[in-house]
PDB file of N, H, CA, C and O in Angstrom:
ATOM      1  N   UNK A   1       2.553 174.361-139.163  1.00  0.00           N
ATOM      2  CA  UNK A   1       1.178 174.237-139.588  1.00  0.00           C
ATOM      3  C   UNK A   1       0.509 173.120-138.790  1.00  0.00           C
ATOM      4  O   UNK A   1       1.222 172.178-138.445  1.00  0.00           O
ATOM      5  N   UNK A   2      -0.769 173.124-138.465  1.00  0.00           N
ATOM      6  H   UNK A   2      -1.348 173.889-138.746  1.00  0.00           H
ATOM      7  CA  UNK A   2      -1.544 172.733-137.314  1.00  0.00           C
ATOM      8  C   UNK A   2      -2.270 171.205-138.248  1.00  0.00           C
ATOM      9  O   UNK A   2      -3.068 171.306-139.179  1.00  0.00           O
ATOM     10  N   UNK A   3      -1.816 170.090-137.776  1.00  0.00           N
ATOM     11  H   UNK A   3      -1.167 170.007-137.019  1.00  0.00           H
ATOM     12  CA  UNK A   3      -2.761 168.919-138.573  1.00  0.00           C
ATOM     13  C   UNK A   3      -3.919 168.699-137.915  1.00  0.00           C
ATOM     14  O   UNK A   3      -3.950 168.734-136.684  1.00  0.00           O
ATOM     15  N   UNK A   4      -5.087 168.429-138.717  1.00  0.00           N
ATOM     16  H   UNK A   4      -5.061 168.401-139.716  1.00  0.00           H
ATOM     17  CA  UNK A   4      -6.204 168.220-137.734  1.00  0.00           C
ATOM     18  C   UNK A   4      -5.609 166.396-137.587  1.00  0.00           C
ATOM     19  O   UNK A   4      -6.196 165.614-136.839  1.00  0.00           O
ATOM     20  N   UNK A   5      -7.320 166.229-135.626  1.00  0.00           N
ATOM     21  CA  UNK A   5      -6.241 165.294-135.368  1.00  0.00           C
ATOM     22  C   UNK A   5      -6.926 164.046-136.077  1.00  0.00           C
ATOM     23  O   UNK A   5      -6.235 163.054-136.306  1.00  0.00           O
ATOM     24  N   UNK A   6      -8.593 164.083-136.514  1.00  0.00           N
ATOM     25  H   UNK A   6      -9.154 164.889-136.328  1.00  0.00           H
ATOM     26  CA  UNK A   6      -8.711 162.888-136.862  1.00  0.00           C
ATOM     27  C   UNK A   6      -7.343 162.070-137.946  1.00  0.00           C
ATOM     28  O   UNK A   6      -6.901 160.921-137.962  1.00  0.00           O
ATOM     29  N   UNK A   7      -7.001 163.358-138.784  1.00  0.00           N
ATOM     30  H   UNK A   7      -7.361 164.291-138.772  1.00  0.00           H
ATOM     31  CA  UNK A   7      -6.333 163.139-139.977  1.00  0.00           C
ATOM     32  C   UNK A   7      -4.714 162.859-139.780  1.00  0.00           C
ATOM     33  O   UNK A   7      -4.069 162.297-140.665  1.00  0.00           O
ATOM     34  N   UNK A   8      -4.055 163.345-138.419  1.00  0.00           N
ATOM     35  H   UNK A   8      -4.578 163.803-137.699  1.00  0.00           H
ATOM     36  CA  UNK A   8      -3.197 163.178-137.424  1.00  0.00           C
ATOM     37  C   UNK A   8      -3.177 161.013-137.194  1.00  0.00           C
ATOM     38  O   UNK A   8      -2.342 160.132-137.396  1.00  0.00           O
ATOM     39  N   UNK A   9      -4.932 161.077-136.573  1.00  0.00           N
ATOM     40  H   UNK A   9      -5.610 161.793-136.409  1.00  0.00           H
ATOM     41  CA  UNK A   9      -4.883 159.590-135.869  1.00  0.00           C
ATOM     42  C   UNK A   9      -5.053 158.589-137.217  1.00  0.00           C
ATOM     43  O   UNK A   9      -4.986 157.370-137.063  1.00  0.00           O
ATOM     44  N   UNK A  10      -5.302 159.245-138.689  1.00  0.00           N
ATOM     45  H   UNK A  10      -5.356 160.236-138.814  1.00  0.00           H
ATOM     46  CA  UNK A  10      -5.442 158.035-139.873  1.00  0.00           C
ATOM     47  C   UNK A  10      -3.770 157.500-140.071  1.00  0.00           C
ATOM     48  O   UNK A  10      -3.330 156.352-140.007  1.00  0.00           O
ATOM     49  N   UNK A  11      -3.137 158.633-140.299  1.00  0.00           N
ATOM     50  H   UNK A  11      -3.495 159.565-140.351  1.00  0.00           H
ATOM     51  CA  UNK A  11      -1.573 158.658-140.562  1.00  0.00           C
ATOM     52  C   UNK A  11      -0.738 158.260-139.754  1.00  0.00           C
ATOM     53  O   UNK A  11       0.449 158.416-140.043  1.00  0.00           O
ATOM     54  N   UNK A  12      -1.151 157.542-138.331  1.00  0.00           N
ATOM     55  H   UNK A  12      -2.115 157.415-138.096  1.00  0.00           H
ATOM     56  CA  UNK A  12      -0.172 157.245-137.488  1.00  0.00           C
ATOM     57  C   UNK A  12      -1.141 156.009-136.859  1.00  0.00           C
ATOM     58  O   UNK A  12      -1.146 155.837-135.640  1.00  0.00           O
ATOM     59  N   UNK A  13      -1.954 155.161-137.741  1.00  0.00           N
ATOM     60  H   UNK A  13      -1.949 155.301-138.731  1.00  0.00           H
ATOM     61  CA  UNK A  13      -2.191 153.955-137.300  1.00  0.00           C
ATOM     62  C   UNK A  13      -1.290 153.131-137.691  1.00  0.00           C
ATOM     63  O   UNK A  13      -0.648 153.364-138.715  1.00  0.00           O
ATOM     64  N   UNK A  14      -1.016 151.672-136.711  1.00  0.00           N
ATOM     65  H   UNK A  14      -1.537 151.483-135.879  1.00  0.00           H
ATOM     66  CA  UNK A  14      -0.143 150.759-136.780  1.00  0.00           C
ATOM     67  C   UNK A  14       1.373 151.865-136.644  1.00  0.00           C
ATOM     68  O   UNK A  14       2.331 151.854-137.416  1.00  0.00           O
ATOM     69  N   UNK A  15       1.204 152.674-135.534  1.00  0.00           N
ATOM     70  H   UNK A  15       0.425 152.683-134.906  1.00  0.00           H
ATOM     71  CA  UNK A  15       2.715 153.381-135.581  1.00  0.00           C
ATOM     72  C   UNK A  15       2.480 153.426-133.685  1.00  0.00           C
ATOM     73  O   UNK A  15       1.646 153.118-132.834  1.00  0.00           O
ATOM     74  N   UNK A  16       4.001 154.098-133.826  1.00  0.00           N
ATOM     75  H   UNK A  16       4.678 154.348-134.517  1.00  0.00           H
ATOM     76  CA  UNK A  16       3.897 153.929-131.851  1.00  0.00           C
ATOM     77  C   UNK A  16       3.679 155.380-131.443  1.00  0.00           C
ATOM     78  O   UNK A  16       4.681 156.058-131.220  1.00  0.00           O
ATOM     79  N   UNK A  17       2.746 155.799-131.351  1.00  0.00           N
ATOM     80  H   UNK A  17       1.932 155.248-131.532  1.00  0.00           H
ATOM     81  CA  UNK A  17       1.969 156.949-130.165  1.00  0.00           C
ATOM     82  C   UNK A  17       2.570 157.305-129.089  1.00  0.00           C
ATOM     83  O   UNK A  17       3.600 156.709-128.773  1.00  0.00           O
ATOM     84  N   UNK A  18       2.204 158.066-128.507  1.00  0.00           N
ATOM     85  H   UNK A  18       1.368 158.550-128.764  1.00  0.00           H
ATOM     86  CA  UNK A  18       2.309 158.662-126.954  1.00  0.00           C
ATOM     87  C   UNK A  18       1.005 159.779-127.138  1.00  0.00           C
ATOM     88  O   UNK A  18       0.655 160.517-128.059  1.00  0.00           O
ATOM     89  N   UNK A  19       0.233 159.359-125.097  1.00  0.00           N
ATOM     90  H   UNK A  19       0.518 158.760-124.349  1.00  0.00           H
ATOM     91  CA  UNK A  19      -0.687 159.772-125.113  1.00  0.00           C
ATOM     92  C   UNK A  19      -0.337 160.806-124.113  1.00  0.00           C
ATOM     93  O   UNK A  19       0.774 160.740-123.586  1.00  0.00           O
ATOM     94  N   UNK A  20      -1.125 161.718-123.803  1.00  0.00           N
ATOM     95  H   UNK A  20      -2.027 161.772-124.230  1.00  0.00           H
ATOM     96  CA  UNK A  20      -1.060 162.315-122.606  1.00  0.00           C
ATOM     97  C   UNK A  20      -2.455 162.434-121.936  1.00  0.00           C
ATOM     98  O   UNK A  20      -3.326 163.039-122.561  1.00  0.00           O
ATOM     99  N   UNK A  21      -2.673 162.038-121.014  1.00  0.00           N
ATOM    100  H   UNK A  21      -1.965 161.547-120.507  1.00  0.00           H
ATOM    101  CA  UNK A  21      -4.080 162.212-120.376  1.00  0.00           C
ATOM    102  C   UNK A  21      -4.268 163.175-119.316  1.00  0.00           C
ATOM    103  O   UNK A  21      -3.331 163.723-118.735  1.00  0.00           O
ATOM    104  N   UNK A  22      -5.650 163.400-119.039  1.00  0.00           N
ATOM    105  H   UNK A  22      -6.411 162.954-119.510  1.00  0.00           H
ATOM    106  CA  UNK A  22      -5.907 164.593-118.136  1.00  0.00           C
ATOM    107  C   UNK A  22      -5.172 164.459-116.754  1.00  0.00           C
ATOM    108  O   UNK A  22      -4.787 165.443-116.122  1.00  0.00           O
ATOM    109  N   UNK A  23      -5.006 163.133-116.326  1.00  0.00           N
ATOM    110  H   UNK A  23      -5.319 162.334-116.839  1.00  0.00           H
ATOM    111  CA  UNK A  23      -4.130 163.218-114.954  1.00  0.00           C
ATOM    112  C   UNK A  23      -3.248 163.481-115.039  1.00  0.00           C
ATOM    113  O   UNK A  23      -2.663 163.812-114.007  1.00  0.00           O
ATOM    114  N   UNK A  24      -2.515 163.521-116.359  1.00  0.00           N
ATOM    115  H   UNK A  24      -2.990 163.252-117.197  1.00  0.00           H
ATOM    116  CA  UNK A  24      -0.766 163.810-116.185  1.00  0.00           C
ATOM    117  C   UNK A  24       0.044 162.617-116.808  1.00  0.00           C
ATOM    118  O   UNK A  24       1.175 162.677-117.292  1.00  0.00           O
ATOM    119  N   UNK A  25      -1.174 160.986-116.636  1.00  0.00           N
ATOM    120  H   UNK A  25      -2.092 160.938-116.243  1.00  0.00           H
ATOM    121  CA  UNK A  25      -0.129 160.189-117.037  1.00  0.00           C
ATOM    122  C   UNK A  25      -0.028 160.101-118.737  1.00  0.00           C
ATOM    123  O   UNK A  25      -0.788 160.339-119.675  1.00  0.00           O
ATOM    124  N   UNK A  26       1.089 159.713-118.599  1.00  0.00           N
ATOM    125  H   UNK A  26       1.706 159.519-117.837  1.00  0.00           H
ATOM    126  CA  UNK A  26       1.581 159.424-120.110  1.00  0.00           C
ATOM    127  C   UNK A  26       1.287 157.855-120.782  1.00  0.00           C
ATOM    128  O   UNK A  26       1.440 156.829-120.119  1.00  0.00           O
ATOM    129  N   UNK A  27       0.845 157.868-122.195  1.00  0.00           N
ATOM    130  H   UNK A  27       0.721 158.701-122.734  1.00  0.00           H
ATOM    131  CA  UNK A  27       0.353 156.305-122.294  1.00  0.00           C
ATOM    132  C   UNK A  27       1.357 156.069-123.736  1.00  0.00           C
ATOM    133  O   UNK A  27       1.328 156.919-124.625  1.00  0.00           O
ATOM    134  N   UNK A  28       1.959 155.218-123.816  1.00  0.00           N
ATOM    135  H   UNK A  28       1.982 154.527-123.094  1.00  0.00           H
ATOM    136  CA  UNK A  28       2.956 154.757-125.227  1.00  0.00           C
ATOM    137  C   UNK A  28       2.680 153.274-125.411  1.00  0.00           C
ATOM    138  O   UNK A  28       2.668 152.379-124.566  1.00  0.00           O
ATOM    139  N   UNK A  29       2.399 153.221-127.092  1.00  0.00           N
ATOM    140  H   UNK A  29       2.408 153.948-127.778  1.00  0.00           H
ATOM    141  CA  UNK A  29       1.890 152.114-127.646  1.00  0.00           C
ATOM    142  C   UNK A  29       1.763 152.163-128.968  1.00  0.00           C
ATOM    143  O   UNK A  29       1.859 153.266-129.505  1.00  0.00           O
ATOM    144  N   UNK A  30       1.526 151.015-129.755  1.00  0.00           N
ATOM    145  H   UNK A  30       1.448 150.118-129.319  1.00  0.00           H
ATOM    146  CA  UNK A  30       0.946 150.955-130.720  1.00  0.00           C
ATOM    147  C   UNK A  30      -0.569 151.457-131.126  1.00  0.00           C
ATOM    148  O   UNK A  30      -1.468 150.761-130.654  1.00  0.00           O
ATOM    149  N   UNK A  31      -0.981 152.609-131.966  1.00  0.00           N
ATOM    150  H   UNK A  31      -0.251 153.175-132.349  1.00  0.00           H
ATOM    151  CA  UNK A  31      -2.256 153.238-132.508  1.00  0.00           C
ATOM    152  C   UNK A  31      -2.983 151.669-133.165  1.00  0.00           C
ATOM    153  O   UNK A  31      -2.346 151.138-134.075  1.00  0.00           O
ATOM    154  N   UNK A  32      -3.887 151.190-132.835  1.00  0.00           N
ATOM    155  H   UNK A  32      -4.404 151.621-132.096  1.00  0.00           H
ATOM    156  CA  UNK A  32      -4.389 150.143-133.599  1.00  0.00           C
ATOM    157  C   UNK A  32      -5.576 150.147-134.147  1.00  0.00           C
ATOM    158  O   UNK A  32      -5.701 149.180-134.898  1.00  0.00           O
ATOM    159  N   UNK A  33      -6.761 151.001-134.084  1.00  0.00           N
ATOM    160  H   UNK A  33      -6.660 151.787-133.474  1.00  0.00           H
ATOM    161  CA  UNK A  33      -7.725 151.672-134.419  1.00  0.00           C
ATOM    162  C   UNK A  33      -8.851 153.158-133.385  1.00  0.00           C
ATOM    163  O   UNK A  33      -9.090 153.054-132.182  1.00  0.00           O
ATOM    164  N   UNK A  34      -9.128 153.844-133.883  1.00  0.00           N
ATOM    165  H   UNK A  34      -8.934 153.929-134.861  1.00  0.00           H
ATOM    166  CA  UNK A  34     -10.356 154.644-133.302  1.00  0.00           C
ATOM    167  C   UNK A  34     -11.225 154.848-133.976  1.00  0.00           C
ATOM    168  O   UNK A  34     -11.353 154.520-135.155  1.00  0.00           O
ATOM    169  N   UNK A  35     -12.126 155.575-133.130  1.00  0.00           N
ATOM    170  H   UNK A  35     -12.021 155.842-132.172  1.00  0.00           H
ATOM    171  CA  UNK A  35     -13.544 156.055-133.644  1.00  0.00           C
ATOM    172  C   UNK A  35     -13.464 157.553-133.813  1.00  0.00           C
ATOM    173  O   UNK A  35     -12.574 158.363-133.556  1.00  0.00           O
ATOM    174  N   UNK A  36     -14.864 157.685-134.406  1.00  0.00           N
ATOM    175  H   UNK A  36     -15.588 157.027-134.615  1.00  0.00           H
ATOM    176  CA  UNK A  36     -15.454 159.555-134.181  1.00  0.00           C
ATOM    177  C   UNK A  36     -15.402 160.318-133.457  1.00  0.00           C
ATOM    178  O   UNK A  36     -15.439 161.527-133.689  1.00  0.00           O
ATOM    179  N   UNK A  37     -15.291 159.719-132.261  1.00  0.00           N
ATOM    180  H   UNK A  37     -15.261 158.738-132.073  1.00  0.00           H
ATOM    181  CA  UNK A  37     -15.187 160.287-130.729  1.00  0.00           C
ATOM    182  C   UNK A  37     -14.051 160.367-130.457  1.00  0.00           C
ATOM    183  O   UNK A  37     -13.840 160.975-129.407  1.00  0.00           O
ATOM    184  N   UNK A  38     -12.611 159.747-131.327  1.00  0.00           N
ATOM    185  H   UNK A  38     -12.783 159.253-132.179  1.00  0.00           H
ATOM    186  CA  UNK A  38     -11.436 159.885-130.863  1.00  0.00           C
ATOM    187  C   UNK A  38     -11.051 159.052-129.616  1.00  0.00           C
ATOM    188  O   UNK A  38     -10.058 159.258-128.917  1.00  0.00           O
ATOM    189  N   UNK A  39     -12.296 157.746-129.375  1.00  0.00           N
ATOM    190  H   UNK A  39     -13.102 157.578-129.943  1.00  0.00           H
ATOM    191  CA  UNK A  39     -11.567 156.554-128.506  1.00  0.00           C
ATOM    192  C   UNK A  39     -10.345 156.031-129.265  1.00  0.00           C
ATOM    193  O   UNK A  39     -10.181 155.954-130.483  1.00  0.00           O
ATOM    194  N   UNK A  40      -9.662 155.746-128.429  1.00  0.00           N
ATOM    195  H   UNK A  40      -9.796 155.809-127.440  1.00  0.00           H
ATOM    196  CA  UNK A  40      -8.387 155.207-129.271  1.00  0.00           C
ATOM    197  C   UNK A  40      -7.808 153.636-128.822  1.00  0.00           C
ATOM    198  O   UNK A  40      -7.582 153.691-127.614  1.00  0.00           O
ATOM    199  N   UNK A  41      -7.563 152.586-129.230  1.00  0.00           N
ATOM    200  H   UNK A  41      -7.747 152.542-130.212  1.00  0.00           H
ATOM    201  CA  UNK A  41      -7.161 151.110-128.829  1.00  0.00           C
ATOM    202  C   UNK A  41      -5.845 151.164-129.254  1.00  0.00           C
ATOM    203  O   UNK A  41      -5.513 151.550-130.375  1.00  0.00           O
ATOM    204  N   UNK A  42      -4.596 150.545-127.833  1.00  0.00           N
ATOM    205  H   UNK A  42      -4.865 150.231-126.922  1.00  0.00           H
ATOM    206  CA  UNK A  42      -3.216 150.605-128.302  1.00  0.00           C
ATOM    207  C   UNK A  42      -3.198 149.064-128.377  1.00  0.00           C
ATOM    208  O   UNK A  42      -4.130 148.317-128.078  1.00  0.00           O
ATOM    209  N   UNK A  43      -1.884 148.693-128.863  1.00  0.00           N
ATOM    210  H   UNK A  43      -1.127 149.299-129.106  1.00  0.00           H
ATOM    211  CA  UNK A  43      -1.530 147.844-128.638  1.00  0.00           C
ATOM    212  C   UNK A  43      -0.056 147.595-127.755  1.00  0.00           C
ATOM    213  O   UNK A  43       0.789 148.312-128.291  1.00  0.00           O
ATOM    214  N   UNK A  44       0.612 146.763-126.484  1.00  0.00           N
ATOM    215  H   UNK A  44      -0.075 146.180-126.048  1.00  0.00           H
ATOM    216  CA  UNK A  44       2.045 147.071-126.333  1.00  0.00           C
ATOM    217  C   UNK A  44       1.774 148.453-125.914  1.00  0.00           C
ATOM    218  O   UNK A  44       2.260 149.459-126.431  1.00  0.00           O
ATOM    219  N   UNK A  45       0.890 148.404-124.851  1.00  0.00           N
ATOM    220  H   UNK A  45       0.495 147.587-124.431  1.00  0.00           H
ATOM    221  CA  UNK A  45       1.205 150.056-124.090  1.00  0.00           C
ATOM    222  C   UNK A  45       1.529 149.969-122.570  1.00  0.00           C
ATOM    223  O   UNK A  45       1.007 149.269-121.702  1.00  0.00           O
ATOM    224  N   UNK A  46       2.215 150.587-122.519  1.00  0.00           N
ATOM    225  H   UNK A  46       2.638 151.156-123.224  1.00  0.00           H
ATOM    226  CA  UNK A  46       2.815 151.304-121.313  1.00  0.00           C
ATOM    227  C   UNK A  46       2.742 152.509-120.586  1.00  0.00           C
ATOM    228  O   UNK A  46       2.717 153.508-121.304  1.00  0.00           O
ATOM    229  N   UNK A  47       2.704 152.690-119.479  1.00  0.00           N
ATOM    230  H   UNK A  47       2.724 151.879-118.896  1.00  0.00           H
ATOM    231  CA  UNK A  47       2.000 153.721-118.864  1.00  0.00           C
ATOM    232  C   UNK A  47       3.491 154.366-118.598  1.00  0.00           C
ATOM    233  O   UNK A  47       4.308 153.561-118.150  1.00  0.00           O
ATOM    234  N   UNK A  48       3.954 155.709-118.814  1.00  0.00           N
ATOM    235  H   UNK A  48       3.290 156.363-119.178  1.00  0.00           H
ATOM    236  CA  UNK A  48       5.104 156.391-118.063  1.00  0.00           C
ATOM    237  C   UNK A  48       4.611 157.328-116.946  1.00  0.00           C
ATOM    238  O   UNK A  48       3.511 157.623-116.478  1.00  0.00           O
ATOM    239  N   UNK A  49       5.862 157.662-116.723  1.00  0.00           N
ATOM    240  H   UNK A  49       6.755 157.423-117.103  1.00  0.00           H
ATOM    241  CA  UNK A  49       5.585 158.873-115.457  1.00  0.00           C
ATOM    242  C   UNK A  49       6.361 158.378-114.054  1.00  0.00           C
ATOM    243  O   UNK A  49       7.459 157.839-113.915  1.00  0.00           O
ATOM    244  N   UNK A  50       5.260 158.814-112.986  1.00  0.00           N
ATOM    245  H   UNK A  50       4.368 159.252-113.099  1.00  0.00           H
ATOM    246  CA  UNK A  50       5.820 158.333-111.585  1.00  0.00           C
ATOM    247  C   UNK A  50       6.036 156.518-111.460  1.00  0.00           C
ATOM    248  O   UNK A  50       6.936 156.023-110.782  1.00  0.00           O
ATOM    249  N   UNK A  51       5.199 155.841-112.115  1.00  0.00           N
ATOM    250  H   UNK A  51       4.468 156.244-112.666  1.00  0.00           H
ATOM    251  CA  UNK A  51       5.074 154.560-112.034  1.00  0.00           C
ATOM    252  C   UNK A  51       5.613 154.303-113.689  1.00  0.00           C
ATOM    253  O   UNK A  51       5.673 155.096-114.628  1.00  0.00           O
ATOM    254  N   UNK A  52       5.893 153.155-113.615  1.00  0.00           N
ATOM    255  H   UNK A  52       5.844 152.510-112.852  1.00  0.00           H
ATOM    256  CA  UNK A  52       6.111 152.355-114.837  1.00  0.00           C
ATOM    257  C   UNK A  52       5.596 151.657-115.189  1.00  0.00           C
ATOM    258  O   UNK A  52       5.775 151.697-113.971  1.00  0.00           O
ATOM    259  N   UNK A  53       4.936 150.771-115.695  1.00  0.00           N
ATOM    260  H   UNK A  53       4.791 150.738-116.684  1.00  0.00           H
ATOM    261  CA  UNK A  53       4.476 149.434-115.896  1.00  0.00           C
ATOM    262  C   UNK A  53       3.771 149.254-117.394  1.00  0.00           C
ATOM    263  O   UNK A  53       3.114 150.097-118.004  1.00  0.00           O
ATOM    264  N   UNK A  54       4.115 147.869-117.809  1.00  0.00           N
ATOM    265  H   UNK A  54       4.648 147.184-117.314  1.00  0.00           H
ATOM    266  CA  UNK A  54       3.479 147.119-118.930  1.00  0.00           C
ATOM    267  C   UNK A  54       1.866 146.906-118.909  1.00  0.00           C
ATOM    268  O   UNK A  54       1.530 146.080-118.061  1.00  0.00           O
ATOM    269  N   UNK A  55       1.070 147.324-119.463  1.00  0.00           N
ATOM    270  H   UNK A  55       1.343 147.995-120.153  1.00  0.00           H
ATOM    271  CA  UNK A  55      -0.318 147.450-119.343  1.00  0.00           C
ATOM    272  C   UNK A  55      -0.986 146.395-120.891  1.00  0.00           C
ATOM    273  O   UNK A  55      -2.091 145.865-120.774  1.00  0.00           O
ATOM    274  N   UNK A  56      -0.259 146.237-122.083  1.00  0.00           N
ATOM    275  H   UNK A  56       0.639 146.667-122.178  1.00  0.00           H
ATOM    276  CA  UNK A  56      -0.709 145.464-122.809  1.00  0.00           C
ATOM    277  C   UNK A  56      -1.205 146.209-123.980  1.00  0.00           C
ATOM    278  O   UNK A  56      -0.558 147.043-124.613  1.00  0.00           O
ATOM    279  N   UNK A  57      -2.805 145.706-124.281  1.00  0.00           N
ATOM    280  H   UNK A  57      -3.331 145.028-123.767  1.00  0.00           H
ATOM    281  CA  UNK A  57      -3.924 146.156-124.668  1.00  0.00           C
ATOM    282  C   UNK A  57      -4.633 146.610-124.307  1.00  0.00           C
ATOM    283  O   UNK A  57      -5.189 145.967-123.417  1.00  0.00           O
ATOM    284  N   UNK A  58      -5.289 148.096-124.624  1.00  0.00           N
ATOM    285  H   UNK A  58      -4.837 148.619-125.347  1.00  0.00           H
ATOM    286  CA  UNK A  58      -6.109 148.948-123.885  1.00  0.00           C
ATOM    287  C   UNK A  58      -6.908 150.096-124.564  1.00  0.00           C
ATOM    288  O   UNK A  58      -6.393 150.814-125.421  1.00  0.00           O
ATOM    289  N   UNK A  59      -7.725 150.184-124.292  1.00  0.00           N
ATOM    290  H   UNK A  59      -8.143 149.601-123.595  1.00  0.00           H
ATOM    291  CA  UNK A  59      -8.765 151.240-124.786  1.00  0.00           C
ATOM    292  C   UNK A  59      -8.997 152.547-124.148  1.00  0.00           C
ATOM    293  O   UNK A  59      -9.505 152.620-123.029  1.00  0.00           O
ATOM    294  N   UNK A  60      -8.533 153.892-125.031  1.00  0.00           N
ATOM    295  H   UNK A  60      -8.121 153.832-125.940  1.00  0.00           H
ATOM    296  CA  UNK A  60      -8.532 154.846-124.327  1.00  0.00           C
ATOM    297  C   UNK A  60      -9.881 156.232-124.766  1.00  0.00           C
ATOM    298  O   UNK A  60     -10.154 156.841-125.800  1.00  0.00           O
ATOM    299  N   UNK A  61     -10.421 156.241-123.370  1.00  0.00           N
ATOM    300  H   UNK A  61     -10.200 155.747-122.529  1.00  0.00           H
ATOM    301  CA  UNK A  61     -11.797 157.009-124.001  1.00  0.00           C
ATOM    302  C   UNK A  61     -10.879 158.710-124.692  1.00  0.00           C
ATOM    303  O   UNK A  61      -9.971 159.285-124.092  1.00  0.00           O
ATOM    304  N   UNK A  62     -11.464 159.136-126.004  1.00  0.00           N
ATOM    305  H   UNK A  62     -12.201 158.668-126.493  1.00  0.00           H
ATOM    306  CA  UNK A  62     -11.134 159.949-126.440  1.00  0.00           C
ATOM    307  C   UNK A  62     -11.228 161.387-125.122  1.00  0.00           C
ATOM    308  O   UNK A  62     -10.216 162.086-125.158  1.00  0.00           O
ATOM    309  N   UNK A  63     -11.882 161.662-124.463  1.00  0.00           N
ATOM    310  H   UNK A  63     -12.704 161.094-124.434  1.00  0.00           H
ATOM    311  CA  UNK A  63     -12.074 162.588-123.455  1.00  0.00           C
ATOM    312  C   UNK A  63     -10.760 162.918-122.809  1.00  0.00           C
ATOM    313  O   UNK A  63     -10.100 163.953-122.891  1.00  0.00           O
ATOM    314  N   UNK A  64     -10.542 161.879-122.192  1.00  0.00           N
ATOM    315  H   UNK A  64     -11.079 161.038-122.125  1.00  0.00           H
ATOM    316  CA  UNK A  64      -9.249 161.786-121.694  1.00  0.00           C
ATOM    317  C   UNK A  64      -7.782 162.374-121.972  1.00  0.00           C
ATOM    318  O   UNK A  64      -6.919 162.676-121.148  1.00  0.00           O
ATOM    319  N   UNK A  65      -7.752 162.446-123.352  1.00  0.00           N
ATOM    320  H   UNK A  65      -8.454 162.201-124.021  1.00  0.00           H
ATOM    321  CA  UNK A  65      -7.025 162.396-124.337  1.00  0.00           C
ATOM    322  C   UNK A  65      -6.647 163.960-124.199  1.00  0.00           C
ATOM    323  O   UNK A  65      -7.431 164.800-124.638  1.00  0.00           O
ATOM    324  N   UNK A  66      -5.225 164.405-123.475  1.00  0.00           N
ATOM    325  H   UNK A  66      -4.587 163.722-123.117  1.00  0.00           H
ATOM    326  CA  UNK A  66      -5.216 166.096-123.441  1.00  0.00           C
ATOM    327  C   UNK A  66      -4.348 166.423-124.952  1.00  0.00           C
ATOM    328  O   UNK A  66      -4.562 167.394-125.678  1.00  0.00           O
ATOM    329  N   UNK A  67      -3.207 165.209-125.220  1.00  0.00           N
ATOM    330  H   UNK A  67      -3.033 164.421-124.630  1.00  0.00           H
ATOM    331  CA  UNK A  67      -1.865 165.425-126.286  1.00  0.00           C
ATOM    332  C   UNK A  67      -2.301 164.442-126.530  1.00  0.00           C
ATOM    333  O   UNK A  67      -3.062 163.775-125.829  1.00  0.00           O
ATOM    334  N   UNK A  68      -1.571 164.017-128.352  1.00  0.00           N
ATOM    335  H   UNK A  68      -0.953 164.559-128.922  1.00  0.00           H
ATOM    336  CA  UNK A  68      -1.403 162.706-129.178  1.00  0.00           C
ATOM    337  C   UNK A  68      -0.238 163.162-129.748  1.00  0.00           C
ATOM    338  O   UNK A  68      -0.236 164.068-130.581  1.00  0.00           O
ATOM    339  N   UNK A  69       1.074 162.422-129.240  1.00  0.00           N
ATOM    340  H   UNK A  69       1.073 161.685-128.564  1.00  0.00           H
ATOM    341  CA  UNK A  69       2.174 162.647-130.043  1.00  0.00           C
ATOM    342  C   UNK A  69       2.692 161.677-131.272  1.00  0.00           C
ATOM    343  O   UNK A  69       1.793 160.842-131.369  1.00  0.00           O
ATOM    344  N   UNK A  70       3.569 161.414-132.132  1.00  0.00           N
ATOM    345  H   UNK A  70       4.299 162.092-132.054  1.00  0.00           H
ATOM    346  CA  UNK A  70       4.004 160.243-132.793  1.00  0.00           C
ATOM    347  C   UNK A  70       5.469 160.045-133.051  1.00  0.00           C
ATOM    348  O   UNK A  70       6.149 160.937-133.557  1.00  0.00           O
ATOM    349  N   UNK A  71       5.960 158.869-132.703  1.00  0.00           N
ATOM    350  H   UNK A  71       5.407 158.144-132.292  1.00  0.00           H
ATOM    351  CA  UNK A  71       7.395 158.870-132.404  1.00  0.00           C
ATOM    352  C   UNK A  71       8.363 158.430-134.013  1.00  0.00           C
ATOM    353  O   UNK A  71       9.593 158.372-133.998  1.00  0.00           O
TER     354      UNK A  71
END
């Protein structure tokens, strides 16, 4: 059964995410709040994929946003 996602992004704040964005990269972090638009702010995120790296704190425009997984 299909969760909608605002109701998806209430239930998995302060939890650790994985994003998937339109380029392909992958974003993992702490959910720490969004909006209406489905911008989303991590906390402790990290970018996977071809590159690796520690990125912090970051704000992700909802657009972007292809998957929202929860670990």
């Amino acid at each position: 059964m299909a969760i909608l996602p605002m109701k998806m992004l209430e239930e998995s704040l302060n939890k650790k995410v994985t994003l998937l964005l339109k380029d392909n990269r992958s974003l993992e972090g702490v959910l720490t709040g969004f909006d209406e638009y489905m911008n989303m702010t991590l906390d402790d995120a990290e970018e996977n994929g071809e590159t690796q790296r520690k990125i912090g704190k970051i704000v992700i425009r909802g657009s972007n946003v292809v998957r929202i997984s929860t670990k």
